[in-house]
C-alpha positions in Angstrom: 0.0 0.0 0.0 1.6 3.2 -0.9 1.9 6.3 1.4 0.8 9.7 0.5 0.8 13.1 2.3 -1.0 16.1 1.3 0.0 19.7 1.3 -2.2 22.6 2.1 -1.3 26.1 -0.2 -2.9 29.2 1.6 -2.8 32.4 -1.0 -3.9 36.2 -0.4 -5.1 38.1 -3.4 -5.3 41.8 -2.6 -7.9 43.5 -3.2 -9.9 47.0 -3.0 -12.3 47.1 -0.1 -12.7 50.7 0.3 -11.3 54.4 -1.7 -11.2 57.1 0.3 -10.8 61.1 -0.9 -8.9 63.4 1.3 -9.2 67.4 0.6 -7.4 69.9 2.3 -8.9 73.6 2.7 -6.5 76.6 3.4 -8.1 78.2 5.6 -6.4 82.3 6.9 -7.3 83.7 10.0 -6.4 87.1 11.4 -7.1 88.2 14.8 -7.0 91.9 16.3 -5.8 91.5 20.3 -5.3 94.3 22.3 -4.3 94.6 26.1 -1.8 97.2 28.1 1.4 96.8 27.9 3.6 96.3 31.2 7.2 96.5 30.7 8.9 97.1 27.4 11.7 96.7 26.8 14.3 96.9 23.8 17.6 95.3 23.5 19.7 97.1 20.4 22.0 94.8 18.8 25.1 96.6 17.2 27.2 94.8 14.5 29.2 96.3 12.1 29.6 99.9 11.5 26.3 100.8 13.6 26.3 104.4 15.2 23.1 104.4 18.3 22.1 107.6 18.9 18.9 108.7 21.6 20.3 106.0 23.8 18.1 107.8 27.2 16.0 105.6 28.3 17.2 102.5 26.8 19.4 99.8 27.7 22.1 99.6 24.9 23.3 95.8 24.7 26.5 95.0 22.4 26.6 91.7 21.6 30.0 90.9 19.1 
C-alpha cells in the first residue's frame, strides 16, 4: 500500500475594499488682540559699522 501526504497552499489576493478622498482647505485667519502693555523693553543689537544715537532711556546691549 503506498503512502501519500497532502499539502495545504494558503494564498492572499489583494484586493480593493474601500477608496477614500482626502481634501485639504486653506483656511487664513487674522485676529485683532489688544491689552496694556507692562514692561517694554528693547535690546539694540550693534554689528558692524552701527552708530546708536537717543540711547536715554534704553538699555544699549553690544553683543559681538
Amino acid at each position: 500500500m503506498p503512502v501519500r501526504e497532502e499539502d495545504v497552499e494558503v494564498s492572499k489576493t489583494v484586493r480593493v475594499a474601500e477608496e477614500l478622498e482626502i481634501d485639504k482647505t486653506t483656511v487664513q485667519d487674522t485676529e485683532r488682540v489688544t491689552d496694556t502693555v507692562r514692561k517694554e523693553r528693547v535690546n539694540v543689537e550693534e554689528v558692524g559699522d552701527v552708530d546708536v544715537q537717543g540711547s536715554t532711556g534704553f538699555n544699549n546691549t553690544t553683543n559681538r
